[in-house]
LUMKELUM-408721 format. One record per residue (C-alpha): residue number from 1; x negated, y negated, z. Coordinates in nm, 2 decimals. Last residue first. Layout:
<NUM,<X,Y,Z>>
...
***
This chain:
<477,<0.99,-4.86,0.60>>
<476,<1.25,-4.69,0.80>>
<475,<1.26,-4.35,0.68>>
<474,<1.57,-4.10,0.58>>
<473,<1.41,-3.74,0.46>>
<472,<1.64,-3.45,0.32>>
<471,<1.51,-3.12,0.32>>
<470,<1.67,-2.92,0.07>>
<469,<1.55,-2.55,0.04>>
<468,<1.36,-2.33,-0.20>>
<467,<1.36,-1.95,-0.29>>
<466,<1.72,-1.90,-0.46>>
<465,<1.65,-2.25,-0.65>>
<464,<1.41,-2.08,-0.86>>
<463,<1.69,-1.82,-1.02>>
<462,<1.89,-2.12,-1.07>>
<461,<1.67,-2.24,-1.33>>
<460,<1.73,-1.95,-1.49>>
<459,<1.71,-1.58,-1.41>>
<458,<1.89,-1.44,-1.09>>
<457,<2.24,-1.56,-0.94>>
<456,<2.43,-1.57,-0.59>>
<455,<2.61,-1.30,-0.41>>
<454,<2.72,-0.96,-0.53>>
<453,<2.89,-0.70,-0.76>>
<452,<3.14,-0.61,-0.54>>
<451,<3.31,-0.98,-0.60>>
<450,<3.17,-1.16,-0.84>>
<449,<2.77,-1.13,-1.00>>
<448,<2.49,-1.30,-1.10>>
<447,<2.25,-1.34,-1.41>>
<446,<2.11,-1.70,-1.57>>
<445,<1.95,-1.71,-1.84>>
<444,<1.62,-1.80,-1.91>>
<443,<1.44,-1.54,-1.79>>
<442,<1.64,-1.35,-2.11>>
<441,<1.88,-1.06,-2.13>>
<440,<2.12,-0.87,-2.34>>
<439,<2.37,-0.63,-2.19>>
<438,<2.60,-0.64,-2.46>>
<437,<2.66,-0.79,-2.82>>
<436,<2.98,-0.94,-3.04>>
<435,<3.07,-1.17,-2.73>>
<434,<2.84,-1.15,-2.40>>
<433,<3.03,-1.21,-2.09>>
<432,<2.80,-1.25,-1.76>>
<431,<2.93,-1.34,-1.37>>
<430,<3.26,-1.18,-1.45>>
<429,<3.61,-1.27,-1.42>>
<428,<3.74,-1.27,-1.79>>
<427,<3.98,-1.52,-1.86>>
<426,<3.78,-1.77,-2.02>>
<425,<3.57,-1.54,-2.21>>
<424,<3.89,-1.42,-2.36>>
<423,<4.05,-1.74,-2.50>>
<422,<3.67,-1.86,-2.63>>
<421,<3.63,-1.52,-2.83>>
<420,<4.02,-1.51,-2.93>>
<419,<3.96,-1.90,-3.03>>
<418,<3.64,-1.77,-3.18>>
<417,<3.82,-1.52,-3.42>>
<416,<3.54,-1.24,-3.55>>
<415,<3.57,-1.04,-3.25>>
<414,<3.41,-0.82,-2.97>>
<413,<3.42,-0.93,-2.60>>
<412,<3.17,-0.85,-2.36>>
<411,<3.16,-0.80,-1.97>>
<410,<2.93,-0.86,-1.67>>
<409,<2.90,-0.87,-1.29>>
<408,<3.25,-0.84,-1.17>>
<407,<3.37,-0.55,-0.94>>
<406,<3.66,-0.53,-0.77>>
<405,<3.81,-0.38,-1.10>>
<404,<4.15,-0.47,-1.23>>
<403,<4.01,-0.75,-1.45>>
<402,<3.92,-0.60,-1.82>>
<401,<4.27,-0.40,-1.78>>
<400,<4.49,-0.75,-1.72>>
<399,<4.27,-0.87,-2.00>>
<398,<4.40,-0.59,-2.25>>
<397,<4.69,-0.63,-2.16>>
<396,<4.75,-1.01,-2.23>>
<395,<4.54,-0.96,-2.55>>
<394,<4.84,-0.71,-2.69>>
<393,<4.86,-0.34,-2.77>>
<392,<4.57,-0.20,-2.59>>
<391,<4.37,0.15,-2.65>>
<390,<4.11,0.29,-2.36>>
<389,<3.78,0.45,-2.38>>
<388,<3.58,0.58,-2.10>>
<387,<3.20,0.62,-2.18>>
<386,<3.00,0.81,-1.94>>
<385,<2.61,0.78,-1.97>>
<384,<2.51,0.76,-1.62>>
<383,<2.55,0.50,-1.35>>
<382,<2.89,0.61,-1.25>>
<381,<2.99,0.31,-1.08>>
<380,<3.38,0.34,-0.90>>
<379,<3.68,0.24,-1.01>>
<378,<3.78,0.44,-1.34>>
<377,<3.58,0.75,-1.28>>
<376,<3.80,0.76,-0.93>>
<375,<4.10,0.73,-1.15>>
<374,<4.35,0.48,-1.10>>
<373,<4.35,0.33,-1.41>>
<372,<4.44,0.59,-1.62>>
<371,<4.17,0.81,-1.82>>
<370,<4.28,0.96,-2.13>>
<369,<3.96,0.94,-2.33>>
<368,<3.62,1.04,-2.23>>
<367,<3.31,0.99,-2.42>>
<366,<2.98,1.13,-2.30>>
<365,<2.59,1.11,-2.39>>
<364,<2.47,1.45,-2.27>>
<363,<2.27,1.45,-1.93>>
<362,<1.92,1.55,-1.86>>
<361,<1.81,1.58,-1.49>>
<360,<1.68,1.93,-1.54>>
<359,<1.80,2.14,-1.80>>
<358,<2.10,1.98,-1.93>>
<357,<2.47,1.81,-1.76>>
<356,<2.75,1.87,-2.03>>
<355,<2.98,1.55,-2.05>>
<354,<2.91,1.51,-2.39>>
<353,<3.16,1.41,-2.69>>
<352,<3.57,1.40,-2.66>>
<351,<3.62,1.50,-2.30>>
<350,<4.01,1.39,-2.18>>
<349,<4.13,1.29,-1.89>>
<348,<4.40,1.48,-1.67>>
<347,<4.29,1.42,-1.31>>
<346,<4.09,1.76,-1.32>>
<345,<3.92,1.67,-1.60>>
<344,<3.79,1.30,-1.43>>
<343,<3.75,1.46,-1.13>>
<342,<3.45,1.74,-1.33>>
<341,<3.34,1.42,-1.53>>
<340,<3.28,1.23,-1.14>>
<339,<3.14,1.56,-1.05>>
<338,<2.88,1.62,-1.31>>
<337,<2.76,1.23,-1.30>>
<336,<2.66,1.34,-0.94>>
<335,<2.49,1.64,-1.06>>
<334,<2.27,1.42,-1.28>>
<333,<2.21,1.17,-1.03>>
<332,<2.10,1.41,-0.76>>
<331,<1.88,1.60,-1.05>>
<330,<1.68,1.30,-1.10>>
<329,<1.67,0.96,-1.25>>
<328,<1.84,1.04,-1.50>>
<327,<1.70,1.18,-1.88>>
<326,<1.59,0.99,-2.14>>
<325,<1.83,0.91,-2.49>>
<324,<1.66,0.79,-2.79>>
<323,<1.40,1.04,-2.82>>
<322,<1.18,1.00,-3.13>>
<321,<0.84,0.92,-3.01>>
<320,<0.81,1.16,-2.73>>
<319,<0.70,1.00,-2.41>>
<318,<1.07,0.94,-2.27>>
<317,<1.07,1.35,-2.28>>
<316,<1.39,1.44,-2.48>>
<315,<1.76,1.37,-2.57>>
<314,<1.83,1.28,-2.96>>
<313,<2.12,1.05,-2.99>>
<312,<2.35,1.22,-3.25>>
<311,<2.63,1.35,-3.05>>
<310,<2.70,1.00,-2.86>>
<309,<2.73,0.80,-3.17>>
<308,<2.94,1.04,-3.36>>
<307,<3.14,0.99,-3.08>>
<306,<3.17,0.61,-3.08>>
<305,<3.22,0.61,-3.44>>
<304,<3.54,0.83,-3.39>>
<303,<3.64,0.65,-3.13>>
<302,<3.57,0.33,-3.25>>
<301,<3.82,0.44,-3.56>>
<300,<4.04,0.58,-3.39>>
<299,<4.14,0.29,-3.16>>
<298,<4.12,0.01,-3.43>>
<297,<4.49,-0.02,-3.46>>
<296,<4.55,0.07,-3.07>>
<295,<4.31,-0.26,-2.96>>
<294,<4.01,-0.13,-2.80>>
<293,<3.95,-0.10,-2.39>>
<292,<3.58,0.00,-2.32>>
<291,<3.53,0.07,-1.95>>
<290,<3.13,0.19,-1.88>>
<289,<3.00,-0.10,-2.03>>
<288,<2.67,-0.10,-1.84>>
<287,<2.57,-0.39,-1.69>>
<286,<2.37,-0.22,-1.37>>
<285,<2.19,-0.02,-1.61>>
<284,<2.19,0.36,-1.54>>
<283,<2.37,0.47,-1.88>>
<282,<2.09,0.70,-2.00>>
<281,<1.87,0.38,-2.03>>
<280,<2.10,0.27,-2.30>>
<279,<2.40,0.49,-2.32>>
<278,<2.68,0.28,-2.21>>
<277,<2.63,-0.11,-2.40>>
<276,<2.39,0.01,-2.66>>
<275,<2.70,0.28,-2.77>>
<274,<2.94,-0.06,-2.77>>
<273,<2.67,-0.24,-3.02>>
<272,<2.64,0.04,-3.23>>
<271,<3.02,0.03,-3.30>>
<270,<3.13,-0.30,-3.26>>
<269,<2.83,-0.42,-3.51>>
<268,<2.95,-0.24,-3.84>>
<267,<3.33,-0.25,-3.65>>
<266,<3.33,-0.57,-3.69>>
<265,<3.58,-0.69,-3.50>>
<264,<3.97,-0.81,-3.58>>
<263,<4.18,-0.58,-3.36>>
<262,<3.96,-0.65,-3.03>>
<261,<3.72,-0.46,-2.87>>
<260,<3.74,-0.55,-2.55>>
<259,<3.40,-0.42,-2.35>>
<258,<3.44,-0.38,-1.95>>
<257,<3.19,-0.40,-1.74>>
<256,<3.20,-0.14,-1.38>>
<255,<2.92,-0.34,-1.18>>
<254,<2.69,-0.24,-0.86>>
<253,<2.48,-0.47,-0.68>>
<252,<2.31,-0.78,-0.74>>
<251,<2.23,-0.97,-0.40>>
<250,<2.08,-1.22,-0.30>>
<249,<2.02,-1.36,0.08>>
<248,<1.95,-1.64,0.33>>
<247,<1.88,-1.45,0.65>>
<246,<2.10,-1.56,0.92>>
<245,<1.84,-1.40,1.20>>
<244,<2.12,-1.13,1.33>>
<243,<2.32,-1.12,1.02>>
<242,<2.02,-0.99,0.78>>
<241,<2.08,-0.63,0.88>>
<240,<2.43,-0.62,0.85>>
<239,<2.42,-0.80,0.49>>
<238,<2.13,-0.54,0.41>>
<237,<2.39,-0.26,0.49>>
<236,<2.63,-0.40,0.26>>
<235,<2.43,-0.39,-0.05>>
<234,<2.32,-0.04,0.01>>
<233,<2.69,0.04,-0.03>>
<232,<2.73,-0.23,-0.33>>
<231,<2.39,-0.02,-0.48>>
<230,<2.11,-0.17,-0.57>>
<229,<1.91,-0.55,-0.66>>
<228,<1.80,-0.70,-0.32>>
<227,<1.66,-1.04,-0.27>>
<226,<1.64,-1.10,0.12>>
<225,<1.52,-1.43,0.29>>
<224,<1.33,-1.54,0.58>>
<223,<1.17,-1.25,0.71>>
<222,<0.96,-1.24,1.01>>
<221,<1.29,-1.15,1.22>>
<220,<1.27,-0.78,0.99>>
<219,<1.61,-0.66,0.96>>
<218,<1.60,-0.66,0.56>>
<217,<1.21,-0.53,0.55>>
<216,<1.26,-0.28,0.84>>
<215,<1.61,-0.12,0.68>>
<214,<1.42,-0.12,0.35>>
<213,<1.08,0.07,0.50>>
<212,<1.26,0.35,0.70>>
<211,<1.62,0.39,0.57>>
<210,<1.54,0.29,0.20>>
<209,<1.23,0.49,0.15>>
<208,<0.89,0.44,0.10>>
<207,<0.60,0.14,-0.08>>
<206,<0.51,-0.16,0.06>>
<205,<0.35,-0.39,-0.14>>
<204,<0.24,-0.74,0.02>>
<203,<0.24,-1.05,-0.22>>
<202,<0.08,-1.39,-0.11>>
<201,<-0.13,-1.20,0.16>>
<200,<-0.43,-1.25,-0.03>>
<199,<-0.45,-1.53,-0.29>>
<198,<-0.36,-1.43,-0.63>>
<197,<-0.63,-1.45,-0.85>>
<196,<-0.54,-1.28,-1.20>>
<195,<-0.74,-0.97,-1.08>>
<194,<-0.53,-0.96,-0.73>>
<193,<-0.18,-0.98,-0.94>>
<192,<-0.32,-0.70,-1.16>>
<191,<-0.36,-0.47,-0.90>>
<190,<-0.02,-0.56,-0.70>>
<189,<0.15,-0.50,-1.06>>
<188,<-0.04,-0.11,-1.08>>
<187,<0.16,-0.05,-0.70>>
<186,<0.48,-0.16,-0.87>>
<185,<0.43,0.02,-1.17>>
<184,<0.38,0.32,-0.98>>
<183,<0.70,0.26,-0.72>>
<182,<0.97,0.48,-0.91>>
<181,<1.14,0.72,-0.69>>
<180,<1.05,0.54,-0.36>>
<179,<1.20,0.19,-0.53>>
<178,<1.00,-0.11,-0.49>>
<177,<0.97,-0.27,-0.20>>
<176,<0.80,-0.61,-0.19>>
<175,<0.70,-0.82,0.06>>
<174,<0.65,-1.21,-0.04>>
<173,<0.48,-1.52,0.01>>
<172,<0.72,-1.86,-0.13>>
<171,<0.56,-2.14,-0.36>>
<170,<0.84,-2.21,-0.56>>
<169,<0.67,-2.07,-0.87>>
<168,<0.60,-1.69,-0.63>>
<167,<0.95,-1.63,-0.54>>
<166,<1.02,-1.70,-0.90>>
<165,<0.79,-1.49,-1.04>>
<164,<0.84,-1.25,-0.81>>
<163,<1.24,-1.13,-0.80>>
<162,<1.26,-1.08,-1.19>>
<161,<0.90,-0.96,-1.17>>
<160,<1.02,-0.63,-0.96>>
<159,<1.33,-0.63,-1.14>>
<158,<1.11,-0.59,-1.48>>
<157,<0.87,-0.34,-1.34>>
<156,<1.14,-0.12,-1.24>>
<155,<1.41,-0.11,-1.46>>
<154,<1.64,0.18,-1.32>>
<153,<1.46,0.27,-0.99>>
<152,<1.59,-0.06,-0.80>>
<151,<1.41,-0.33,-0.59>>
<150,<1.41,-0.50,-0.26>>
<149,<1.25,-0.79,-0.22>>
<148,<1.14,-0.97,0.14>>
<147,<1.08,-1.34,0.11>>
<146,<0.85,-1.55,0.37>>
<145,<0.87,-1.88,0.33>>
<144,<1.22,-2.09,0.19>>
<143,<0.98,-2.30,-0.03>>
<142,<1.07,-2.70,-0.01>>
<141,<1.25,-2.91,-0.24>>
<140,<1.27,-3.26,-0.09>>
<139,<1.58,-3.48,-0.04>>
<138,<1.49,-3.90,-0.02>>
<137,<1.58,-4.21,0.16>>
<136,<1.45,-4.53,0.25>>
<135,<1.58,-4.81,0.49>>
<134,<1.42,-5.11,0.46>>
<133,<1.30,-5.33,0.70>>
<132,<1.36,-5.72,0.81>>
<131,<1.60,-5.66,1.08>>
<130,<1.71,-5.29,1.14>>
<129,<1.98,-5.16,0.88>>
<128,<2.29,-5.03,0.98>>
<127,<2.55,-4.89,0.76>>
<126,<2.37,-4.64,0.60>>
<125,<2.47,-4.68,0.20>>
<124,<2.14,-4.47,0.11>>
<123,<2.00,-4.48,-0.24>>
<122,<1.89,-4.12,-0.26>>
<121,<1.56,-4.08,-0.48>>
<120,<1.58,-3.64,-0.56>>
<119,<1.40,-3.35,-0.53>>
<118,<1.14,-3.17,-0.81>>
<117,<0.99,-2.90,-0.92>>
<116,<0.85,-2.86,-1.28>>
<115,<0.55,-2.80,-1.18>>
<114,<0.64,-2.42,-1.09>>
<113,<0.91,-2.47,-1.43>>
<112,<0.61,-2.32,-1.70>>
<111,<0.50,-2.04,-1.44>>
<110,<0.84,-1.95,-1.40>>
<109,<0.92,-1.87,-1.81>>
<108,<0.53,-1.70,-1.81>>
<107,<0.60,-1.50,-1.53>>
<106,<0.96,-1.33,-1.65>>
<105,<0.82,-1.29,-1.99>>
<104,<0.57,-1.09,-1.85>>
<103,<0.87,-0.84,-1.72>>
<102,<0.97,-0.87,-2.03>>
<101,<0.74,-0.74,-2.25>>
<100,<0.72,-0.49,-2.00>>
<99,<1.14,-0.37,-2.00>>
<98,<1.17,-0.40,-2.43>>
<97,<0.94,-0.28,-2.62>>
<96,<0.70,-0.07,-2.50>>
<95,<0.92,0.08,-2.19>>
<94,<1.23,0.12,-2.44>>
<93,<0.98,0.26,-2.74>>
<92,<0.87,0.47,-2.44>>
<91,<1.23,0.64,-2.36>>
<90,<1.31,0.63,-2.06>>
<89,<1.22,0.90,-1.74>>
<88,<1.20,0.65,-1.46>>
<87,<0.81,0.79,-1.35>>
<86,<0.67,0.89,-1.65>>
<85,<0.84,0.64,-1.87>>
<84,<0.69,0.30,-1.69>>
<83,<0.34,0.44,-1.67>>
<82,<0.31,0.52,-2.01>>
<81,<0.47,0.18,-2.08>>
<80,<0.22,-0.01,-1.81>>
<79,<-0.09,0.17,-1.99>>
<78,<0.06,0.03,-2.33>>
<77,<0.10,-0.31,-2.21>>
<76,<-0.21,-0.36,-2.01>>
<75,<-0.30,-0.68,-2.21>>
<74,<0.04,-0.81,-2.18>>
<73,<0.05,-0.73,-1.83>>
<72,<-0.27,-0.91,-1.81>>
<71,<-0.14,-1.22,-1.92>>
<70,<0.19,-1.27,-1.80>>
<69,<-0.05,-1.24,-1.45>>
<68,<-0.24,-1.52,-1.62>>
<67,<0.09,-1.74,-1.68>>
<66,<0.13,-1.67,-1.32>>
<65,<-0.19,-1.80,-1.19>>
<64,<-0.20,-2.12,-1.40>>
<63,<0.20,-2.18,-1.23>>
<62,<0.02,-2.19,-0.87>>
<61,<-0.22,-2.42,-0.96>>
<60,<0.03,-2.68,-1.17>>
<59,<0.27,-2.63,-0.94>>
<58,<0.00,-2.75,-0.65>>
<57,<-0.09,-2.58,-0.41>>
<56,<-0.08,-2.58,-0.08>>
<55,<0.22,-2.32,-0.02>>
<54,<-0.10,-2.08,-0.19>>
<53,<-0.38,-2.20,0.01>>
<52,<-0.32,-2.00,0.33>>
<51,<-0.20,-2.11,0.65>>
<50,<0.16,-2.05,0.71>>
<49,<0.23,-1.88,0.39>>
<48,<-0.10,-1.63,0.41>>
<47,<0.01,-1.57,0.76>>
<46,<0.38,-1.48,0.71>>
<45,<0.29,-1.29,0.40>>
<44,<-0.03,-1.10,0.65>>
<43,<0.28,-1.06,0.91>>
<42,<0.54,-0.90,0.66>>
<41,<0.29,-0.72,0.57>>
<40,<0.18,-0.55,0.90>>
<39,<0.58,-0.60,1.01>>
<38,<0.65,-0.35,0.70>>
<37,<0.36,-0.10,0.77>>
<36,<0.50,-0.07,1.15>>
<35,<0.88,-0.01,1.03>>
<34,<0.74,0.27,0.80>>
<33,<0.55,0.27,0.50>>
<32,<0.51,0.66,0.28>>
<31,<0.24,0.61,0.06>>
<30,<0.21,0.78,-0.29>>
<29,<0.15,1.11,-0.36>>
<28,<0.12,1.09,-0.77>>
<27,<0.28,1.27,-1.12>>
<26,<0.44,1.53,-0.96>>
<25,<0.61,1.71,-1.21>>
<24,<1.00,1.77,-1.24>>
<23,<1.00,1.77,-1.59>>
<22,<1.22,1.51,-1.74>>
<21,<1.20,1.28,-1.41>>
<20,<0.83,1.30,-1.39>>
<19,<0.74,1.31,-0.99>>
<18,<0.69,1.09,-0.70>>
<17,<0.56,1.26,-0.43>>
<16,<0.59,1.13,-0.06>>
<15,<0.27,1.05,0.18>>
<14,<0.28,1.02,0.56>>
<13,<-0.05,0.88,0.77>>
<12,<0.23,0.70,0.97>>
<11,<0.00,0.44,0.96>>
<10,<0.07,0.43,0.58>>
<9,<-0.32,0.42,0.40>>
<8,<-0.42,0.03,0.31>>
<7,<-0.52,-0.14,0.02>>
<6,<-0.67,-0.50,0.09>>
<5,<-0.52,-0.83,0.03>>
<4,<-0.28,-0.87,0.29>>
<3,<-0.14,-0.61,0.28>>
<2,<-0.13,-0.37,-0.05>>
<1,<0.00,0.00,0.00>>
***
């Protein structure tokens, strides 16, 4: 683990194996942090912000260090890939392309606003004013301090940067916990943060489980703030946790998107673009458009294209230039998906591709059809490659669908009629609604959920302001 600058063994002396999700190999023993690793790093982060050089810089300073960790992820692209794939199980090109390009994309779009920072003149209308002075007034942005970040299995590197570089720009220290089933990337970022000059202390890794090192982290009364990407349940524990010291917190947690089709799409673009919006990843992205509701007189034909869809994606090894479809994160999640298609059947819906768990933690691409609103694989996340599709007769129906969920973290609408676009985005509760595409991403947008799907936003300007605080300063001059 790295504290405070150095790599440390657990003082448990406890090591857990992280292995290949598509094979079951160990690929590492990695360090197993408990409640006293956590306070060690959440002590050198404490220290390092407190009286280290890094709240002293300038945005300027502290944004030159960040576009040099963009850098070197760039330069150790293909090793980060590898390393990417072997422990979440997705296909390279995905790795290669898309989740480490990004993650240095997340460091160069913060290093460019870390000068950027900047409060406010307030012209005061205080009623009293001394004799002869002036009364002054201005709000500062100042970093919140010590940050503790909590990350998922499903995109690692990227959610690890997503929570980072901004932590980082506004000047914060932080502890990270990465996932226990996908913490090498993590542990190969702490590497590359030291060789672009990151002050020690500024970033502590701490790698384990949920109950030992997460629970410590979020409950920790070193900590100042909590950014946690996960589960609703998980989600709800860390609001526990963080009560007792009012912890500031984020949180993006689970999501059950809807995607209207409606009678005018594209069905050219509809198509691919609704399989992109379940299977990518295998289905385990927090997006995911797991609902898809399609008006009755293009019903057969998505269907059809949907499923032809499904059975041709090729499932193999992530590493294995031609797989398009990786496996889950391990055989829990695939024999989890297993029983919410086994409910579904039982309940009365319908199979039309998939919904066959493989060897290992591989599961077929799936597309289900007859499945009523009240069904458990209706409400809840699946976080695997499940598709249910749904006709609608009229716009007003089709809305009423997209909103019965308590979640609301994402959506997309696909039409050629931009009053029907602008009518439907409107209407839509969700914290993202993408129109003719799904589940796209950029630093500079910003990403946040309603309801189950959690508190405050990521990405953007915004996602800066989640580290800093307003200190407002009234002076007698």
């Amino acid at each position: 683990m790295l504290i405070g600058g150095e790599w440390r063994a657990p003082v448990a002396g406890e090591w857990f194996e992280t292995r290949d999700p598509a094979s079951g190999e160990v690929l590492a023993e990695v360090a197993s942090g408990t409640a006293a690793d956590i306070d060690a790093a959440v002590m050198a982060a404490r220290a390092a912000f407190n009286t280290g050089p890094w709240h002293g810089m300038t945005g300027m300073q502290r944004g030159r260090i960040l576009w040099r960790i963009a850098d070197l992820i760039e330069q150790h692209l293909e090793e980060l890939a590898v390393l990417e794939t072997l422990d979440n199980g997705k296909p390279v090109a995905a790795s290669r392309r898309g989740d480490i390009p990004a993650a240095a994309g997340q460091f160069r779009y913060y290093a460019g606003l870390a000068p950027r920072i900047e409060g406010t003149y307030i012209p005061t209308n205080i009623a009293y004013q001394p004799a002869g002075r002036r009364m002054f007034a201005h709000a500062r942005r100042e970093p919140i301090g010590v940050v503790g970040a909590i990350c998922p299995w499903n995109s690692p590197l990227v959610m690890a940067a997503m929570k980072l570089a901004p932590a980082l720009a506004a000047g914060c220290c932080v502890v990270l916990k990465p996932a226990e089933e996908t913490p090498l990337t993590a542990l190969r970022l702490g590497e590359i943060m030291m060789e672009a000059g990151l002050p020690p202390g500024v970033v502590n890794i701490v790698t384990g489980d949920g109950p030992d090192a997460g629970a410590a982290l979020a409950s920790h009364p070193g900590v100042d703030k909590i950014s946690f990407t996960g589960s609703t349940e998980v989600g709800r524990r860390i609001i526990a946790a963080a009560m007792p010291d009012m912890k500031k917190l984020t949180l993006e947690l689970g999501g059950k998107s809807p995607m209207l089709v409606m009678a005018d799409a594209d069905m050219g673009l509809a198509v691919p673009g609704v399989a992109r919006g379940i299977f990518s990843n295998a289905g385990q992205v927090c997006v995911a458009g797991s609902r898809i509701y399609v008006h009755r007189s293009r019903y057969d034909e998505l269907v059809e294209g949907l499923c032809q869809q499904a059975k041709s994606m090729r499932m193999g090894h992530g590493l294995e230039g031609t797989t398009e479809i990786g496996p889950l994160i391990n055989t829990t999640q695939a024999e989890r998906v297993a029983e919410f298609i086994s409910g579904g059947r039982t309940e009365g819906a319908q199979v039309l591709a998939g919904g066959q768990r493989r060897d290992a933690a591989f599961f077929e691409p799936t597309v289900i059809a007859g499945a009523r609103p009240e069904m458990r694989i209706m409400r809840e996340e699946i976080f695997g490659p499940v598709a249910m599709i749904t006709p609608f007769d009229t716009w007003e129906e089709a809305i009423t669908a997209a909103n019965d969920t308590r979640y609301g973290l994402a959506a997309s609408v696909w039409t050629q009629d931009i009053s029907v676009s602008e009518r439907t985005v409107s209407a839509i509760r969700a914290g993202t609604v993408w129109v003719n595409c799904h589940s796209y991403f950029s630093p500079d947008l910003p990403k946040g959920g309603r309801g189950l799907s959690g508190w405050g936003v990521e990405n953007g300007t915004q996602g800066l302001d989640n580290y800093m605080e307003w200190k407002t300063v009234c002076a007698v001059t």
